[in-house]
Every structure is written in C-alpha cells, then in structure tokens.
C-alpha positions in Angstrom: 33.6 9.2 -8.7 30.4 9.3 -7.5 29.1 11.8 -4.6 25.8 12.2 -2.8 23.9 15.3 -2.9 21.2 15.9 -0.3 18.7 17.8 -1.9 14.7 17.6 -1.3 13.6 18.4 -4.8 16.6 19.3 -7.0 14.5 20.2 -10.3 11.7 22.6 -8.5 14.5 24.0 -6.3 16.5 24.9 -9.3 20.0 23.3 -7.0 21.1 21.2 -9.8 22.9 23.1 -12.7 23.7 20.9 -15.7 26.0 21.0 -18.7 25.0 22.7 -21.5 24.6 21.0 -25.1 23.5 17.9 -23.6 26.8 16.8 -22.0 24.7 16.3 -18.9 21.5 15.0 -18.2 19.1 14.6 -15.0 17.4 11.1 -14.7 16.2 8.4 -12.7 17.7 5.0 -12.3 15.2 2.3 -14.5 17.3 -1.0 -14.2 21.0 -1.7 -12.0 22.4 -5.1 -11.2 21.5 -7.0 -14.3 24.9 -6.3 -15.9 27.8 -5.2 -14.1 29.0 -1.2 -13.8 25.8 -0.7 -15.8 22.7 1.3 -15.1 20.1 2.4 -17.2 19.0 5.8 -16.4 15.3 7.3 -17.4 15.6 10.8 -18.6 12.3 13.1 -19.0 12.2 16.2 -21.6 9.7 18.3 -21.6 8.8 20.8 -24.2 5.7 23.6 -25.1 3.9 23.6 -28.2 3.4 27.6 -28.6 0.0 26.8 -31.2 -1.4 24.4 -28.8 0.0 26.1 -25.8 0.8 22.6 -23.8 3.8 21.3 -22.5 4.9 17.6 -23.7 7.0 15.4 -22.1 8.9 12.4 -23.6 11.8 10.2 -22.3 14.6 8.3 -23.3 16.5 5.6 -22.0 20.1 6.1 -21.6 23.1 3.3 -20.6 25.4 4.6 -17.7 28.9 3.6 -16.3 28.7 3.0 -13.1 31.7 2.0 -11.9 31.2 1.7 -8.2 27.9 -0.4 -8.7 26.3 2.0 -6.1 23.5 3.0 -7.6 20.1 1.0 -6.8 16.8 1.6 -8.7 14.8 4.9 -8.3 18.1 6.8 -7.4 17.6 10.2 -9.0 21.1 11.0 -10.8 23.3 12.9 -13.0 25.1 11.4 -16.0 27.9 13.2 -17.8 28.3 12.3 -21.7 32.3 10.5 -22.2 33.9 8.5 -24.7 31.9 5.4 -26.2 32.5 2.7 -23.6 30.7 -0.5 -25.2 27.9 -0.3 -28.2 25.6 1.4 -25.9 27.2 3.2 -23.0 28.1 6.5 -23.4 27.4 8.3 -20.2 28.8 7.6 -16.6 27.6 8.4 -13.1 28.7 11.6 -12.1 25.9 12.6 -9.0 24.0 10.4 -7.1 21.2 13.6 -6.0 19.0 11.8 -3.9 18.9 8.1 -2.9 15.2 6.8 -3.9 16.0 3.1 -4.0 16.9 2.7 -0.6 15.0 2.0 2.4 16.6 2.7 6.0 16.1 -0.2 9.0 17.8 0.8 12.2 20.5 -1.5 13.2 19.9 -3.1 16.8 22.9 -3.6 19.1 23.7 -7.4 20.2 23.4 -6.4 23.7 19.9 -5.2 23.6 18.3 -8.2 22.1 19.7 -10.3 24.9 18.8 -8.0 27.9 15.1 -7.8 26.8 13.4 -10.9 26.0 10.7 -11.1 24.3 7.6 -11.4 27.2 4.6 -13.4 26.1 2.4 -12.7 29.5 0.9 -9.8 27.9 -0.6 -11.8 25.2 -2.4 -14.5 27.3 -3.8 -11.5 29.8 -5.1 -10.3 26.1 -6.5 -13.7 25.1 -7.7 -14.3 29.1 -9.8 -11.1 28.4 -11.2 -11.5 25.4 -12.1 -15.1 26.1 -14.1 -13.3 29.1 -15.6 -10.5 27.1 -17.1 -13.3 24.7 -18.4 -15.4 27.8 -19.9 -12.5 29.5 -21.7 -11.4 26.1 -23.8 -15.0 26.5 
C-alpha cells in the first residue's frame, strides 16, 4: 500500500500531482505509534488575500490509516480521502515522499569489530605529552 518516493523537494519541484477536490492532501507526519495503524498527518494551506496582497497559511490536523505502521514522525506524505474508518479517520497512507523521521547508522560487520581492537596506547602518548607540556610551562 504504501511506496517510497525519492524526491528532494516534492512541493518547489512541482513532482507530486494530487487529487483534485481534496481527495488528496500533502502533509507531514505530527504523531505515529501512540495508537496502532494510526498517524496524524499535519497538512499546510496556503492562500492570498488580493486587498492585502499576502499569502496566509493555516493547517489542519488530519487522522490517517496506516496500515503497515511504517510511517515515523516528520515523514512527508500523501493521504488519499476513503470511507470513514473510526470517528476520526478518514484518510489512509497512500505515499511515503520523503523519509524525514529516520536517521541512517551504518551497520558494522561482526568480523571487523573483532580484528580491530580498540588501542589505548595512543591516549596515554596524549596524556604523556600533555603532562610534559604543562611541566615544561613551569
């Protein structure tokens, strides 16, 4: 159900094209994991005011089906409008677009902690000469 999309900047880009009549909105995810194949999804509107010639913003929380519980917060997704699911869900995960909760940390292979211990003669050369520098500033 859900698929990843690899995009830098999906709104300035103009790479994400949405359903029309509000059957699909762009958002970020606000709050995952408190209640199970539920997300709450941020979604930002903006508008201009011709007389005062500015552009307003204004959001709106929305509850999303998520039924692989892949999403994690600050994911920037897509949800597609459905049938009511509970009292407040009425949009699902369609997109994942980019992955902004998510932090990568390299796995390291079992074989090359044990080859390369961890050496601590460095160090003491480090203290040795910093206890020398201090000695010869007397």
């Amino acid at each position: 159900m859900s698929t990843i999309w690899n995009f830098m900047n999906p709104l300035k880009t103009g790479g994400i094209r949405l359903g029309k009549s509000g059957r699909e909105l762009y958002g970020t995810v606000v709050r995952a994991g408190v209640n199970r194949k539920t997300v709450v999804v941020k979604v930002n509107r903006f508008f201009y005011d011709q007389h005062y010639q500015k552009t307003y913003s204004c959001s709106r929380n929305f509850h999303a089906h998520d039924e692989e519980e892949f999403c994690k917060i600050g994911d920037k997704v897509i949800i597609q409008s459905c049938r009511p699911l509970s009292k407040l869900k009425r949009y699902f995960i369609r997109n994942v677009v980019v992955m902004g909760g998510r932090t990568y940390t390299p796995a390291v292979p079992k074989g090359l902690e044990e080859a390369a211990p961890i050496n601590e003669e460095p160090e003491t050369e480090i203290k040795e000469e910093k206890a020398n520098d201090k000695e010869s500033d007397k």
